[in-house]
Structures are given as structure tokens and as C-alpha cells.
C-alpha positions in Angstrom: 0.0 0.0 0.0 2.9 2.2 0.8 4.6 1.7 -2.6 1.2 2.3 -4.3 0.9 5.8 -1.8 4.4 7.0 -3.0 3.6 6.0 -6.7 0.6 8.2 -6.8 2.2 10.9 -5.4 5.5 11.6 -7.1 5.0 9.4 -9.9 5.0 10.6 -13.7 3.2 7.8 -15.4 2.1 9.6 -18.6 3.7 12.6 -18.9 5.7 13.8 -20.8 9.0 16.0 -20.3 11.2 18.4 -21.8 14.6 18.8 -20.2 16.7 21.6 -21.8 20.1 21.2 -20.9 19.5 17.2 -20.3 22.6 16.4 -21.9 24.7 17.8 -19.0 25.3 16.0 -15.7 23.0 17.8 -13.5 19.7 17.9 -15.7 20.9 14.4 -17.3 20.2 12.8 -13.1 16.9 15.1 -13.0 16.0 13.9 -16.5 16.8 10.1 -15.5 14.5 10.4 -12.7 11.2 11.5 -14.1 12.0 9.1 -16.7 12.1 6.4 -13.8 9.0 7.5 -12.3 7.0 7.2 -15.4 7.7 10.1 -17.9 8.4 10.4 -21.1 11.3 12.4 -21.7 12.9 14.6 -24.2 16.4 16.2 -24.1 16.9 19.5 -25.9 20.5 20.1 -26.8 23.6 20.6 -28.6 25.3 16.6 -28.5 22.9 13.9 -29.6 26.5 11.9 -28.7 25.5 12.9 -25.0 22.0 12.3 -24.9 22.2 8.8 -26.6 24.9 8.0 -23.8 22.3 8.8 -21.2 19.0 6.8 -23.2 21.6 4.2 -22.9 23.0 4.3 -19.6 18.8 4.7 -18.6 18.3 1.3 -20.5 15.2 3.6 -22.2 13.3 1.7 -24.8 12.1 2.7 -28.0 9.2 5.5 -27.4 10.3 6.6 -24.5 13.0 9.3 -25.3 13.9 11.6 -27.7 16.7 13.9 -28.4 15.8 17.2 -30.1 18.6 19.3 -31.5 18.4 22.8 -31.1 20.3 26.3 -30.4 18.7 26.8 -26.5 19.5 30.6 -27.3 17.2 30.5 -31.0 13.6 31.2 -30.8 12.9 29.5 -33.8 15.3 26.8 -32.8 13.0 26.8 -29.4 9.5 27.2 -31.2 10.2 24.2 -33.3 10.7 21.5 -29.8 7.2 21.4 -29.2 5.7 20.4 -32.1 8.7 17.6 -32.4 8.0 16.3 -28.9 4.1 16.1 -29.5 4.2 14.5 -32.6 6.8 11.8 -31.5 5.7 11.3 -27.2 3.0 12.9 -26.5 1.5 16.5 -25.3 4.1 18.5 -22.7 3.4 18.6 -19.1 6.8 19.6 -17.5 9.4 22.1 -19.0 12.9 22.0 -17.2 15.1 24.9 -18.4 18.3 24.0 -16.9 21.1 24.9 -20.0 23.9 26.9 -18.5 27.6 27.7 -18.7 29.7 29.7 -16.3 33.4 31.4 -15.9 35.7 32.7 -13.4 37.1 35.7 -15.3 37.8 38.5 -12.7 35.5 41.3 -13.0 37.5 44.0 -14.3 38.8 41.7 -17.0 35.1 40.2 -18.4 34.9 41.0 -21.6 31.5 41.9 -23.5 31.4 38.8 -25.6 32.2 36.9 -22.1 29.5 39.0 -21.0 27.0 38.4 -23.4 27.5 34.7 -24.0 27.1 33.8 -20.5 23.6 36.1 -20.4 22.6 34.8 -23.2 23.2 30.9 -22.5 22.0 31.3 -18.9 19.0 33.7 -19.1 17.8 34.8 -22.5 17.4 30.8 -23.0 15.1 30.5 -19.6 12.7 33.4 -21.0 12.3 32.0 -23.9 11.7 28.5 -23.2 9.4 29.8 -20.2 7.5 32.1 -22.8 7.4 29.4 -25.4 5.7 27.0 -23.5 3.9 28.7 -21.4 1.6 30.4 -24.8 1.4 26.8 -25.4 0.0 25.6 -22.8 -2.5 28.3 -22.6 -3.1 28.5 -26.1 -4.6 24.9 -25.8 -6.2 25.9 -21.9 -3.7 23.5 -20.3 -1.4 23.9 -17.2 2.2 22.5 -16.6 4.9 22.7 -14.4 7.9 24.4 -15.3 11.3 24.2 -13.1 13.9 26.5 -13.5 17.3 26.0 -12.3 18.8 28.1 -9.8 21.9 28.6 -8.1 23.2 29.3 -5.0 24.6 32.4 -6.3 20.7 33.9 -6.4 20.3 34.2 -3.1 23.8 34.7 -1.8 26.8 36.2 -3.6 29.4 33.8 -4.2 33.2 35.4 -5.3 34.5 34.7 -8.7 31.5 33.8 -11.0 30.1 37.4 -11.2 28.2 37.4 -14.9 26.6 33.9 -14.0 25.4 35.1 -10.3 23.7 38.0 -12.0 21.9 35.6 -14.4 20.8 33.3 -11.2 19.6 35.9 -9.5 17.4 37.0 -12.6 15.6 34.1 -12.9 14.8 33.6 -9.5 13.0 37.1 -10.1 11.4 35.8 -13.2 10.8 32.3 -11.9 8.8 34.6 -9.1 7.1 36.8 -11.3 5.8 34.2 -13.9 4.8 32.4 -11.1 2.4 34.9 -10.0 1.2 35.8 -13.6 0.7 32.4 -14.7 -1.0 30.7 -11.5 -4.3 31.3 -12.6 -3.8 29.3 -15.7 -2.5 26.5 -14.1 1.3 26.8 -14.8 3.5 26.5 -11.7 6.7 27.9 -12.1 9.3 27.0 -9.6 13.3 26.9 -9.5 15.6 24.3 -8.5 18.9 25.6 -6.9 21.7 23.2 -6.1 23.9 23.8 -3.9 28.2 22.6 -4.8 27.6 19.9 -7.2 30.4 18.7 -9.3 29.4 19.2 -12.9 30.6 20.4 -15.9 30.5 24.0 -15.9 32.0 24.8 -12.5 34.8 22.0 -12.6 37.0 24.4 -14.2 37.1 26.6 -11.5 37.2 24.0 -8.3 40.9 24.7 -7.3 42.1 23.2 -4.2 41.4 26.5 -2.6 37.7 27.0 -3.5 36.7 23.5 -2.6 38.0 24.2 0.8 35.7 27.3 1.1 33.2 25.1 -0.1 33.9 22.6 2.7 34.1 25.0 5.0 30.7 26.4 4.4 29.1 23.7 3.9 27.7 21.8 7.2 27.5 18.5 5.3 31.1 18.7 4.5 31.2 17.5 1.0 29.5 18.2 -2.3 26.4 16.6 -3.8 25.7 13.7 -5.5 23.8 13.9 -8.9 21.2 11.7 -8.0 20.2 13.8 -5.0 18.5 16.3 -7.2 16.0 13.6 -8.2 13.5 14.0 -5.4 13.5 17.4 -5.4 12.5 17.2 -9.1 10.0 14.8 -8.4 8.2 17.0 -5.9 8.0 20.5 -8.3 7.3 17.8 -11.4 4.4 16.2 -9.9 0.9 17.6 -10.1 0.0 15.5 -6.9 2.7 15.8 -4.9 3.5 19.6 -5.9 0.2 20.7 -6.8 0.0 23.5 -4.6 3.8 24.6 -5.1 4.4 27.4 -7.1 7.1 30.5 -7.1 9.6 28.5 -4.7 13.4 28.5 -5.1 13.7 24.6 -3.5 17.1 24.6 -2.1 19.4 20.9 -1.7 22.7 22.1 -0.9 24.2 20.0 2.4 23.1 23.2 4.6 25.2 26.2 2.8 22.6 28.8 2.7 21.9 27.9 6.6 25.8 28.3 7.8 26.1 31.3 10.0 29.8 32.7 10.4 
């Protein structure tokens, strides 16, 4: 009975999902997890290479997965993913914008092509895949969820990765505000924000002496492990067990926003 209980609640049995970014590590665990509880799930990316590596290390069978090449940054690129998915698994329930890229150029030193290839990749892509599915969905009078990832760096400033905190901390404002305009219709917009994770973007600048801040300020005393996203996805994914969840910035990060000097 208990198994049946959990199943109902965080389980995605026929839905489907759109992960952009899924190739990465990160969104690759969160995509592997609504697949495992039932979805249908596309990944929306650069590297067919990567996301056939995940299908296969999921053991996915024909049906259940696609991989959708596109430009995250494009509109068109972005307008075109939805008619794909449909016609191949099915009518969209859960939009995960989760691309991202990052660097540890001093601040004086960023450059404007730094700059605006870090805004672009990090926020312009979140608007417009929040805007693209959300007309969607209300075009046919249809909710959804939509998770957004966050970042540590949006709620507290971190040293060193100036030009991505700034785009964190915008789309925790717009995960907020579309939250609100959007609630009425159905569409629950919430963010996802990892705490240290080991991943691609930020492995370039995890010198010995940053991961001992890390440590330090972090109660767990280690990073996380890419699977521990998954439940947290679950929950803002499912329409029974996150329902009533909308406009949150979930935080799973071993206790770093709580440490007090």
C-alpha cells in the first residue's frame, strides 16, 4: 500500500517531459528520474552523442525518449521542440530549463562577448523557453509545471562567478514573477537551486582553494551527489505531490545557505 501511496504521489506515469540542458550531468540525473518514475522524456540540446549515452546508460526503450537538437538561445530553434515532442511522445506537461555555462574571469577583466555569452546561455534561454511553453500551454487551456534552475549564487553572492550570479539571480526574479502571472492558468513555475555539485560548468574553477571554502561552508562537508537532485525534481514535477507549489526557489545544498559565520 505504501509503494502504491508514493507512486501516486511523485509518480509521472504519462507525462511527458522536456529537459533543456538534459545532456549535462546535473539535468541528465533530473532527466533520469522523471523518466524512472514514469515520464516520457525529451532532451533538448547541442550533443545527440551525450544524450544517446544517457538513453543508454537509462536502458530507455524505443518510445520513451527523444533527443531534439536545437540552439537553446534561438527562438525558432525553441518554437520548433514542441511540435517535435508532440508529434513523437506525446502532449508536454513539465518544461525543465536547466542549460547553462559559467566562468571565473575577474570582473574587471570580463569582456562583452564573455559577458553576453554567459547572459545569453543562462537567461535569455530561460525566457524564452518559459514564454514558449507557457503560450502553449494556454493556447490549448492547459497547465504544466515548469522548473527553472537556480543557483546558490541567487540568493547569496558567491566570489568569482560574477556574470553567472547576475543571471541566477534574474531568474529567481522571473521564476517569481511568472509564477504569479501564470498561476491562474494553471502553470507552476518553480526553481531548482543546487547547492556545490560537481558538474561540468563549474569543474574548471574548483581549485584546491575554492573547494576548501566550499567545505568550509558547507555543514554536510562534502559536495552533492547527482542523483540527490531527483526528489526534489519529483516533488515540483508532480501535479499531486507539488500541486500546490508554485514561485519557490527549493534549495538541496548539504546546509550552505543555513551556515552562519
Amino acid at each position: 500500500m505504501s509503494t502504491q501511496f508514493l507512486s501516486e504521489l511523485f509518480g509521472l506515469q504519462g507525462k511527458v517531459a522536456v529537459v533543456v540542458g538534459g545532456t549535462g550531468v546535473l539535468c541528465g540525473a533530473m532527466a533520469q528520474g522523471m523518466w524512472r518514475a514514469g515520464a516520457k522524456v525529451a532532451l533538448v540540446g547541442r550533443s545527440e552523442e551525450k544524450a544517446q549515452a544517457h538513453f543508454k546508460e537509462w536502458g530507455a526503450a524505443e518510445g520513451e525518449t527523444l533527443f531534439v537538437r536545437a540552439d537553446v538561445t534561438s527562438r525558432s530553434d525553441m518554437e520548433a521542440v514542441i511540435p517535435e515532442v508532440e508529434n513523437t511522445l506525446g502532449p508536454v506537461d513539465i518544461w525543465v530549463n536547466g542549460a547553462g555555462i559559467n566562468s571565473a574571469t575577474p570582473y574587471l577583466d570580463i569582456e562583452d562577448e564573455e559577458f553576453d555569452r554567459i547572459v545569453t546561455t543562462n537567461l535569455k534561454a530561460v525566457h524564452l523557453g518559459c514564454q514558449i511553453i507557457a503560450k502553449h500551454w494556454i493556447g490549448q487551456g492547459r497547465g504544466g509545471s515548469i522548473i527553472n534552475m537556480s543557483s546558490m549564487s541567487a540568493i547569496r553572492p558567491l566570489s568569482r562567478v560574477f556574470t553567472y550570479s547576475l543571471t541566477k539571480g534574474a531568474v529567481w526574479n522571473l521564476t517569481q514573477n511568472l509564477a504569479c502571472e501564470w498561476a491562474q492558468q494553471g502553470i507552476r513555475v518553480n526553481a531548482l537551486c543546487p547547492g556545490f555539485f560537481p558538474a561540468e560548468q563549474n569543474r574548471k574553477i574548483l581549485d584546491a582553494s575554492r573547494v576548501e571554502s566550499i567545505m568550509n561552508a558547507t555543514p554536510m562537508r562534502r559536495f552533492g551527489e547527482k542523483e540527490e537532485l531527483i526528489a526534489a525534481t519529483l516533488l515540483l514535477a508532480s501535479d499531486a505531490a507539488g500541486g500546490f507549489i508554485t514561485g519557490s526557489n527549493l534549495v538541496v545544498d548539504g546546509g550552505f545557505a543555513a551556515k552562519a559565520i
